[in-house]
N, C-alpha and C positions, 0 to 999 in steps of 0.2 A: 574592540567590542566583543571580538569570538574568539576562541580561539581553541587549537588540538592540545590534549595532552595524554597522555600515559601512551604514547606511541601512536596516538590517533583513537584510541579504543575511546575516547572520552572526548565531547565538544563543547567549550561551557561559552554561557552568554553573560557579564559583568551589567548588565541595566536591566532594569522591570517595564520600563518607560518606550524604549527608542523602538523595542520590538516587540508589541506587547502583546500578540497571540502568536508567537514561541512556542514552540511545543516540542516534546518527544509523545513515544509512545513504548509498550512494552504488552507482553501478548504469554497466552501459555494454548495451550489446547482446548479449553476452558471458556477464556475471557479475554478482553482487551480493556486496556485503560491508556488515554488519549489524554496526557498530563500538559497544560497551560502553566508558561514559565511564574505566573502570576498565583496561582492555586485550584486555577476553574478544570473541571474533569472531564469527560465524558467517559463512560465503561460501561460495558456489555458482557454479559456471559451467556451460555449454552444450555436450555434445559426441557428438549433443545432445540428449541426458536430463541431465537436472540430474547434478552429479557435486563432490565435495568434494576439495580437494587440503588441507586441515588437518583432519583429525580427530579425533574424541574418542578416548578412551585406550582403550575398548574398541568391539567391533564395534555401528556404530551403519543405522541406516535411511537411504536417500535419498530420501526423498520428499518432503515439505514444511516448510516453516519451520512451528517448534511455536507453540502460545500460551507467552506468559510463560514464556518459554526459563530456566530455571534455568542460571544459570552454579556453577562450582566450582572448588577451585586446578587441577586439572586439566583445566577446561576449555578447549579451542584459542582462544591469544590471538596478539597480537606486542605482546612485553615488552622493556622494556631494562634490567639490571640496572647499577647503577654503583654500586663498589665504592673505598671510601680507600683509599689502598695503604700507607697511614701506620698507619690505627688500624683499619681491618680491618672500618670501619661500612660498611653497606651499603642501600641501598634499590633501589627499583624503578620504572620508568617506565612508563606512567601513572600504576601506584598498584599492582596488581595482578601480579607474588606475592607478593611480599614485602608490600605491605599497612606500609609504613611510614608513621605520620603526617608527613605533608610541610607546611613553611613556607609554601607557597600552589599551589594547583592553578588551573587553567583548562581547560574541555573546551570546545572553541569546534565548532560544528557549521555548515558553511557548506556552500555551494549544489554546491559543486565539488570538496570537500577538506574533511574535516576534523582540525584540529588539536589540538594539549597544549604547554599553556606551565607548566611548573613549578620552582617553587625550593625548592633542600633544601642545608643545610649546607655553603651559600656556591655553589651551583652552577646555574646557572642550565640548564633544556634545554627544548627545543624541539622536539615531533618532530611529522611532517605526513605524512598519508595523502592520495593519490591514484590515481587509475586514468587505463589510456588513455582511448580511444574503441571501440576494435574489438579489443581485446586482453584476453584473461583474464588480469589481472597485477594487483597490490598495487606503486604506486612510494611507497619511505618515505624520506624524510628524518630525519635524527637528529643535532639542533645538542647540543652542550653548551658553555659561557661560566665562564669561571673570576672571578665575581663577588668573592671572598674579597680579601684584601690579600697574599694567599700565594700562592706557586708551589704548586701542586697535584698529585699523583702519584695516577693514578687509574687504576679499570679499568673497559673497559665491556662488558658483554656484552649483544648481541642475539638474543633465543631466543624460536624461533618454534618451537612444537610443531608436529609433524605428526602425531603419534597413529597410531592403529592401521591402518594401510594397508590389509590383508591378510593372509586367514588362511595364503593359498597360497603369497605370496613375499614377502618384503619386505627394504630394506638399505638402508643407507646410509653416503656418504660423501664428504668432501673430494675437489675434482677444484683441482690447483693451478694448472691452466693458465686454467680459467675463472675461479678465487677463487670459487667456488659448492661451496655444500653441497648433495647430490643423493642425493636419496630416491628408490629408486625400485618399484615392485610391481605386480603383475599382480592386475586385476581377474578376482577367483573367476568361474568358468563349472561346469557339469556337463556340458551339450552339447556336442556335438564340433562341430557345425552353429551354437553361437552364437562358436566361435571368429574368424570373419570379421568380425566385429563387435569383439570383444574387443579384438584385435589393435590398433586402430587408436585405441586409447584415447589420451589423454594420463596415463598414469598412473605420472607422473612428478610429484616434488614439489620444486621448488629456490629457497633463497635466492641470490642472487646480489649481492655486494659490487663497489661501484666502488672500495675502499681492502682493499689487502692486509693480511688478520687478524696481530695477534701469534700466535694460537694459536685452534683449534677444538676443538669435541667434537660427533659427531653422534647419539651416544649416547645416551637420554633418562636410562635408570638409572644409568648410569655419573656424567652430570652431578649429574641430581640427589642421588642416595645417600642417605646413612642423613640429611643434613640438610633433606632433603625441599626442596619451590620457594618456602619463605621464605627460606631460605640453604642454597641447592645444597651441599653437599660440593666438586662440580666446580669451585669461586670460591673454597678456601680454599687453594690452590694457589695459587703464584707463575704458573703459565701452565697453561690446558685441556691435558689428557692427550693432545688431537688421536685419539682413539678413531672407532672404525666401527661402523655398524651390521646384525649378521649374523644376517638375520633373529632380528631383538630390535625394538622401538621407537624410531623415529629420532627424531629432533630436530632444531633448526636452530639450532648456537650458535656465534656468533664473538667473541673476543677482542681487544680495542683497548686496550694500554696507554701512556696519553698522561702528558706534563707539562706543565703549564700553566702558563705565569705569569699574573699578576693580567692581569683583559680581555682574554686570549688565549682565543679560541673554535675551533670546530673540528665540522667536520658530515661524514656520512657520509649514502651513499644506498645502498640496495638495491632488491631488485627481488625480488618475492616470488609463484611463483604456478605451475601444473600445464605439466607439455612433455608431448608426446612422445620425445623421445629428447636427448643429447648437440648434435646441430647444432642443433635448434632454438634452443636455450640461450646456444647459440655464437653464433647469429645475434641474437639477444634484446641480450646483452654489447656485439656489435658497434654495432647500430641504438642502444641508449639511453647506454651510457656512454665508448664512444671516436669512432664517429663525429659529425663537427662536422658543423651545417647553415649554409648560407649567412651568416647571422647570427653566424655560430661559436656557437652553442648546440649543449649536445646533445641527442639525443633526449629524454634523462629531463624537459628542459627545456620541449623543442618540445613534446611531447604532453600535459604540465602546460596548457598555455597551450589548446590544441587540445579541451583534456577542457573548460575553463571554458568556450570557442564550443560548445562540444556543448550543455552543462547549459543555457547561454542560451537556448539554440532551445527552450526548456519554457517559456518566458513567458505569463502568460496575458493572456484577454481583458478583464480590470479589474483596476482598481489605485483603493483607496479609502483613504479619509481621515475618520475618524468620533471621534467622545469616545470612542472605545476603541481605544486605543494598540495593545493588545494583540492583538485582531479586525483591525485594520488589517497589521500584519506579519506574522501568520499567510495571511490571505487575500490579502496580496500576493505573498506570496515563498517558502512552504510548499505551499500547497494546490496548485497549478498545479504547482510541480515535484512532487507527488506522481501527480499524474494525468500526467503528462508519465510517468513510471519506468512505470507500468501498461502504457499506448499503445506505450512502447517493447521492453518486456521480454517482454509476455504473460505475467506473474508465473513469470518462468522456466519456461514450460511450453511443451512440443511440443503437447499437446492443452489449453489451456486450456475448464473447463469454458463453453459457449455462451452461458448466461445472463451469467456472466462475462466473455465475450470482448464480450459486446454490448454490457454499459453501462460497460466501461473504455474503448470507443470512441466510448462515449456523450458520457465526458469528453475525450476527445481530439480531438473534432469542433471545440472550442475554443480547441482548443493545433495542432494537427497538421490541419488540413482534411481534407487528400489522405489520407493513412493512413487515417483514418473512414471515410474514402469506400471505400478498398478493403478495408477489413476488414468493411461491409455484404454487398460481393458474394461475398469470399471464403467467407463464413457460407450467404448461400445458394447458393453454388455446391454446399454438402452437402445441400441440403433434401433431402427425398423428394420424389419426384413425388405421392405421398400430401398433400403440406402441412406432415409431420413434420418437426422442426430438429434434427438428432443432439444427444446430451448432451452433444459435445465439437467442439471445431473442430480439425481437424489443421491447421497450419500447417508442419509439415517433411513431406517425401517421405517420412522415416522410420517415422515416427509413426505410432502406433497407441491408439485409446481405453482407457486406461488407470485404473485404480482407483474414485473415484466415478464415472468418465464412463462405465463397465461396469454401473451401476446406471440403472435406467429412472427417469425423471424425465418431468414434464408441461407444465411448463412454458415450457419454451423459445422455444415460440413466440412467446409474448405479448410478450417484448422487443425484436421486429422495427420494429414502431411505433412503442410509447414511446422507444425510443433512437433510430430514426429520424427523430422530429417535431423532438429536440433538435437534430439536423445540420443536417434543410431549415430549420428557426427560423434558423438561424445564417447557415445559406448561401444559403439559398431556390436549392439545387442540384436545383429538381424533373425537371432533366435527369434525373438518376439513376435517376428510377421507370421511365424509357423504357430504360434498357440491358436488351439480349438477353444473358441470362446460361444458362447449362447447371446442369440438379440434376445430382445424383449420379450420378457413372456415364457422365455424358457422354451419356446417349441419345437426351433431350429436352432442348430450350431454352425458355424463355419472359423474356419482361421479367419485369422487378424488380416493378412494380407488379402483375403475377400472380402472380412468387411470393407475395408479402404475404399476397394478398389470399385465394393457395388454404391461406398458416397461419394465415387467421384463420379459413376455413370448420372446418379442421381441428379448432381450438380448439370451433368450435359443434359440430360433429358427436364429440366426445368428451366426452359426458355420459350421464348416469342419465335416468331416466326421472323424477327430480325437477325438471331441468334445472341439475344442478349438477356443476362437472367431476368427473373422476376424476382421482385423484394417482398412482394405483398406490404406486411405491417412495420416492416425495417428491416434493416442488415445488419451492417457492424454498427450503424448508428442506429441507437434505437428508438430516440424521438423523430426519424424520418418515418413516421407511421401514415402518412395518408398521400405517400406517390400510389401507392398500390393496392390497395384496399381489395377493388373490385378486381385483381387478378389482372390485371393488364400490365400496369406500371413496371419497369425495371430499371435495375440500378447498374449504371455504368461501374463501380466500384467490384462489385461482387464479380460481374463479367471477369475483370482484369485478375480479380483475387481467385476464381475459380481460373481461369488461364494458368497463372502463376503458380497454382495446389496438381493440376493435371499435370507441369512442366516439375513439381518438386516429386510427385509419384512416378514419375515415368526415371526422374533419377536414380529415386530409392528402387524401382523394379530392375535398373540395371545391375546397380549392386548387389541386387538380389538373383539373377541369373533368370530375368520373366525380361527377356528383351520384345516379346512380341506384344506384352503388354505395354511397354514402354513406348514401342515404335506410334502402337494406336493413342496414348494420349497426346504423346509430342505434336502428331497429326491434328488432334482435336484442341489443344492450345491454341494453332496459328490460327482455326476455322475460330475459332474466340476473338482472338488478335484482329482477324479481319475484319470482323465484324463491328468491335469495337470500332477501329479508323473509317470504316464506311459511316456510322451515325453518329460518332459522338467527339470526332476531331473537331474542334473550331477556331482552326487558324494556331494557336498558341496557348491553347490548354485543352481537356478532356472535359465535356460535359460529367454532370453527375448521376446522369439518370434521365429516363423518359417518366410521363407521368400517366396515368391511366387515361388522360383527357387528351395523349399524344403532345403535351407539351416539354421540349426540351429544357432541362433548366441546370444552373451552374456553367452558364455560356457567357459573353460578352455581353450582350444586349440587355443582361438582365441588372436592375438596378440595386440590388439589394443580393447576397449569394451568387455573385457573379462566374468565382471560383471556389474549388473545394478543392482540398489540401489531397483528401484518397483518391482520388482519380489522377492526382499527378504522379504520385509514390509509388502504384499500385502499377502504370501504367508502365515505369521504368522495372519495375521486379517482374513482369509479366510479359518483358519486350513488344507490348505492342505497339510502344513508341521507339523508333528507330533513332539514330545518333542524333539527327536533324530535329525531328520533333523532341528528343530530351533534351538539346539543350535550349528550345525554343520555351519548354513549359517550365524548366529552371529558374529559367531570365524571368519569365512571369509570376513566379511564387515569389521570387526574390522581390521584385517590385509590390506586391501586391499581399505579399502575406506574410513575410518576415519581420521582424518586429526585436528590439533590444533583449527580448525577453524566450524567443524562438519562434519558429513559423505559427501561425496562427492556422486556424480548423476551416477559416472560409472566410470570407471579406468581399463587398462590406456585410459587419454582420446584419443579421433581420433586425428593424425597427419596431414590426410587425406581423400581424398572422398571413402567412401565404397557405392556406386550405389546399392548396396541392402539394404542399410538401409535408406540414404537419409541424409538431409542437414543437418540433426544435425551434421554428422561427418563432417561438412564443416564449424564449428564455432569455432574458436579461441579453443586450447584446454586449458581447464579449466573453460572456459568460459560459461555461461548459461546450456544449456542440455547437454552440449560435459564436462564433468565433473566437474561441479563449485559444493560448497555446496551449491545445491539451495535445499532454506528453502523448500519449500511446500513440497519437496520429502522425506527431512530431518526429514518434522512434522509427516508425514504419517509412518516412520519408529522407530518416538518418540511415537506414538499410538500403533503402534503393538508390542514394547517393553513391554509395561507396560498391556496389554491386556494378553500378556504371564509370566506376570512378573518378566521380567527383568528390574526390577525399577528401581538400579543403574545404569547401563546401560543407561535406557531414559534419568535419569537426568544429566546424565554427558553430554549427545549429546544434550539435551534438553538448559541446561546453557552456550555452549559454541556457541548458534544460537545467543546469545544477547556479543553485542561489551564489551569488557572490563572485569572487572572495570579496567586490571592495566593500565599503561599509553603504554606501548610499543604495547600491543595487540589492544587499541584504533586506533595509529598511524598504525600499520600495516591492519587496516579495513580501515582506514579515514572516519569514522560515528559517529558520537553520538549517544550513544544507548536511541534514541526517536522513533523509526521506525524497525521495522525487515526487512532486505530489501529482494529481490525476489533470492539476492544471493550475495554471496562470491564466489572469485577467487578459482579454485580448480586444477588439477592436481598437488597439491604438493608434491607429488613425483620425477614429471615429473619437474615441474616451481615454484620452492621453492621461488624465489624470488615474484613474486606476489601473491604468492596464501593468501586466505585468504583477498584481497582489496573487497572492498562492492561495487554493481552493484549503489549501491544510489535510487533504484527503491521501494518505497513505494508500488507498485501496487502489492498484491501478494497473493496469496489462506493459503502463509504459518501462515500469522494473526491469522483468524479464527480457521484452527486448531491447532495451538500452545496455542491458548484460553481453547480450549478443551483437550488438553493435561492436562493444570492447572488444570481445574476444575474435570475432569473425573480419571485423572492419578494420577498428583501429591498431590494432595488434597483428592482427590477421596470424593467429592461432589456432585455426580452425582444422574438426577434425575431419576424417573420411572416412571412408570404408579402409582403405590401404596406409590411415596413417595420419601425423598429424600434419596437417600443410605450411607454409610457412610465406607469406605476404603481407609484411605489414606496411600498414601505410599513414605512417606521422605528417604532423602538420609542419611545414616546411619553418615553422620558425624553433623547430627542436631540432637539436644536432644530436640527441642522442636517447634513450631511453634504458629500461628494464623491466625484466618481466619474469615472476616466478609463475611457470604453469605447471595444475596439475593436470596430470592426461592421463586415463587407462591403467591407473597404479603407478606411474615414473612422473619424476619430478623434472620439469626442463626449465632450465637457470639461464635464461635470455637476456644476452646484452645488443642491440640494435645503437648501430652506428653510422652517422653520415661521415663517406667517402669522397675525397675528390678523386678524379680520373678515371672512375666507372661508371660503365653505363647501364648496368644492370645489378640485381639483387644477389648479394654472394652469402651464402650461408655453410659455416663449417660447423659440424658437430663433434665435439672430444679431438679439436683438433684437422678433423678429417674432413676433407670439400666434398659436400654434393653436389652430384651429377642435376638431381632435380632437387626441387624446394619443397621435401616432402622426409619426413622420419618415418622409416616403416622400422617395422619389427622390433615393436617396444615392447621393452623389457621394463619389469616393474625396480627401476633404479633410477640414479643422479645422471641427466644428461645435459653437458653445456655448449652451449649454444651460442655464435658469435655470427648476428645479422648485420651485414656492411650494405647500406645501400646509397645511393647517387645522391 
């Protein structure tokens, strides 16, 4: 049903059927476009609030990519319909409207592009999706091959919905001079003051064709008519009525009527995506399909080529080789370019949330250095002078804290550290802690290593008089909004995770030569730690919090959120559960919240509103926070596994976050494992029949540290101040692995082997046995490396 080729660079899907919201995805600095194996779309670009140029058929939201996006015949695709001209059969490319059973499909999802190869009653077509680099544009290809033994008389229609523009203006129509169909509508306002802004939209929507149409229609009703978008009405025509759109629903459809003799092929390209006005367009026509570049290529060409050196530049820092085929092409050629789309896009947002913008750069520290390094300072260049980290990072002039970033959160701080330990491991850039940076507002300056250090005092000085923090309106989870409202409530979570950010600063201050700063967090961890096991032990797992009403919840007794998944995870990374209590709350996740598909977020999930916790309990159960496997929670409890070493463990939860490989477990996620997505269906206990479906949501914090789980855990690759370390730790039913790491400018060529008759980890480098399990004094060269362990 799946399978790798071109070395992995490429995963294609052979049915339209068994998996049928399948998707890739493909991104530029610009835009993203979220491609259904079937033909259904979703795409966004930067201008710069996120903004759509295909829409759904009626007035829809701009605001973020949904869970488990329902597609529908109406929902915005780019379709090719091709039509006999003999006997009046018809189908559709990809697959979707028409929904004909086709002679064979291929959904191929590559690094750079992805394509559809399919054959239907002798016709062979081809069609390939790409983007530039720095341009909001869709470039499409569209082969078709006359396989039959016949001269063929066909017709082909390409129809890109654009839906519902605008309630205020909308129209559309053929312009003959460019060969583009052109949509165009003014984004609604009420202010007369947000007209400056309006004005300047691109809200402009145009296909544009390098081969002049036999015939158009930009009309959507008129096309499709009483035969609906299984067979238009507009196709039972000898040519499109060439119609306009006044203010009605536009459409994007062009007419190609060929004849083919036997092995006579024929491709068309377009160019699909939002303007501003008429010359932009003009210039768009010019740049990609008549002007030649040196090479005589054209643009459509050049920036094909241009997008592939783009998407390369996401390579990561391992490339491994294991008895699992499967684990090995995900983690070589998937995961790194997904953390690469994070680092580069800021998940299409001007204010990406903080905890968010920290550990997407967390992963980028691995792929992109530099970027890391400046999305560290750009974040506290908003601290407070207080120690506070805003809910949101603005990264445009424009920009303003928007939607959840408008809701108080407590957290933020704590991922200064922890995301920063992962850069200096990597770079041992402890230059960094010494730059003079400015907080908010420009009024004061201090180094990096003071801000840190006044949000971690922050973090200690926002507590109860339990010593456990306050959440106020959420933490890491942000529908837990009504423990704390009135300032009382706090969250057992954040307790452990600001523990565990004190104990990762007081690391970095060693290596840093501030041991007396060190000595004082270490100090104030355990006064955390204690505090923790004084109120929120209960027998075999960690509460989740107290609530402003003084009630405990995420305990035994409670019917419904009995446990939650962060307070066990957080509880191991933060040591305030010792060897007895971790593996007593093990034993209980395992029982309780582990699932075919990976550990789930809490169980059982809410049925209902709990008003003291807030709307999490008010989302679908199994669903996202209300107990799905969502990765990031899932990753963060794959780190604190392996930190206590429970290795098998990690890796068993750690392998079952990635879809497949067999075919049933595919079908029951509906994903290709090219993406980790933000979650899997959970309460299966409760909802055995959906659990385990994939959210389809690329946007996710679980990326980066699932990256770090590889390199630090499973590998144990990890770097230091003095070097790179060397502990890995396989799952006992591999006898052997490999591993190319890049570290620090040197390449290390890692073979790990199981040994009998030792009882300990031997590592020789260039031949030569280390004393300790550690590479110092790397040189920017080839070093091999032979791991023998028991």
């Amino acid at each position: 049903m799946i399978r790798s080729v071109e070395n992995g660079a490429r995963l294609e899907l052979d049915t339209a059927v068994k998996i049928p919201n399948a998707s890739a995805f493909l991104w530029n600095k610009k835009m993203m476009v979220h491609m259904n194996c079937r033909g259904y779309a979703v795409a966004q670009f930067m201008q710069p609030e996120p903004a759509k140029y295909a829409h759904a058929p009626n007035l829809e939201a701009k605001t973020f990519m949904q869970p488990e996006q329902p597609y529908y015949t109406h929902h915005p695709g780019r379709f090719f319909y091709v039509k006999d001209e003999e006997t009046d059969r018809l189908f559709s490319a990809p697959y979707a409207p028409a929904k004909t059973p086709l002679d064979s499909f291929v959904f191929s999802a590559g690094k750079s592009d992805i394509l559809w190869k399919i054959e239907h009653d002798g016709l062979f077509i081809e069609m390939c999706l790409s983007l530039p680099t720095n341009e909001a544009l869709e470039q499409w290809s569209f082969t078709v091959k006359n396989n039959s033994p016949k001269t063929r008389k066909i017709s082909m229609y390409p129809y890109f919905p654009v839906g519902y523009m605008s309630w205020m203006n909308q129209s559309g129509q053929y312009d003959a001079n460019l060969n583009a169909i052109i949509c165009s509508s003014i984004t609604p306002y009420q202010k007369y003051r947000e007209y400056d802004k309006i004005k300047t939209l691109k809200d402009k929507t145009f296909l544009l064709a390098d081969t002049i149409p036999t015939s158009w229609e930009v009309n959507q009703a008129a096309f499709e008519g009483d035969g609906g978008l299984h067979y238009p009405t507009g196709i039972t025509g000898i040519e499109l009525l060439k119609g306009d759109a006044l203010y009605e629903t536009p459409a994007c459809v062009f007419q190609y009527r060929e004849e083919l003799q036997p092995g006579q092929e024929k491709t068309y390209r377009f160019l699909f995506g939002p303007a501003k006005d008429e010359t932009e367009i003009s210039d768009i026509k010019n740049r990609y399909f008549i002007e030649r570049i040196e090479d005589k290529v054209t643009g459509f060409e050049k920036t094909k080529r241009e997008y592939d050196d783009y998407i390369a530049k996401g390579k990561g820092c391992l490339q491994i080789k294991t008895p699992d085929a499967a684990l090995d092409n995900f983690v070589n050629n998937w995961l790194p370019r997904q953390i690469y789309y994070h680092g580069e896009t800021n998940r299409l947002s001007t204010d990406p949330q903080t905890r968010n913008y920290l550990q997407d750069n967390m992963g980028t520290g691995y792929i992109q250095k530099e970027v890391a390094r400046q999305a560290y300072i750009k974040a506290l260049c908003q601290q407070e002078e207080s120690g506070a980290m805003p809910d949101g990072i603005l990264i445009h002039e424009d920009a303003v804290l928007k939607y959840i970033n408008q809701v108080p959160h407590t957290d933020h701080c704590v991922w200064l550290p922890i995301c920063l330990k992962a850069y200096l491991d990597e770079t041992n850039d402890y230059g960094l802690l010494q730059e003079i940076i400015p907080y908010k507002g420009n009024r004061k300056s201090a180094t990096v290593s003071e801000h840190i250090n006044l949000a971690m005092l922050w973090l200690y000085k926002t507590r109860d008089k339990r010593g456990l923090s306050y959440i106020e309106q959420g933490d890491w989870c942000d529908p837990m909004n009504m423990v704390g409202p009135k300032g009382i409530g706090v969250s057992g979570w954040l307790t452990m995770a600001s523990s565990y950010a004190f104990k990762t600063w007081a690391q970095i201050c060693i290596n840093n030569n501030t041991e007396d700063i060190a000595k004082d967090f270490l100090i104030k961890a355990e006064e955390l730690n204690s505090s923790i096991n004084e109120h929120l032990w209960d027998g075999d797992r960690y509460a989740r919090g107290i609530t402003d009403d003084n009630v405990v919840f995420g305990v035994k007794k409670d019917p419904e959120g009995r446990i939650f998944l962060n307070t066990q995870s957080w509880a191991l990374l933060s040591g305030s559960a010792n060897v007895d209590k971790s593996k007593k709350i093990i034993d209980t996740v395992k029982n309780e919240l582990e699932s075919p598909y990976g550990v789930e977020m809490l169980a059982p999930s809410f049925t209902k509103m709990r008003e003291d916790i807030g709307r999490v309990t008010q989302k679908f159960p199994g669903s996202a926070e209300n107990g799905a496997v969502y990765n990031h929670a899932a990753a963060f409890y794959i780190f604190g596994l392996y930190e206590v070493g429970y290795t098998e463990k990690a890796f068993e939860i750690l392998r079952r976050m990635i879809p497949g490989p067999d075919e049933k477990d595919l079908i029951q996620r509906g994903q290709l494992p090219v993406f980790v997505p933000n979650y899997y269906r959970g309460a299966y206990r409760q909802f055995p029949r959906t659990a385990g479906r994939s959210s389809q949501l690329f946007n996710t914090g679980a990326a980066p540290w699932l990256y770090r789980c590889l390199i630090d855990g499973l590998f144990g690759l990890r770097g230091d101040v003095d070097g790179l370390h060397i502990n890995p730790r396989l799952p006992k039913e591999w006898n052997r692995a490999e591993a190319i790491r890049e570290f620090r400018g040197a390449t290390f060529k890692v073979n790990i082997q199981r040994e009998s008759g030792i009882s300990k980890t031997r590592v020789t480098v260039d031949d030569s046995l280390l004393q300790e399990q550690v590479i110092k004094d790397i040189q920017p060269r080839i070093y091999r490396v032979d791991i023998r362990i028991p």
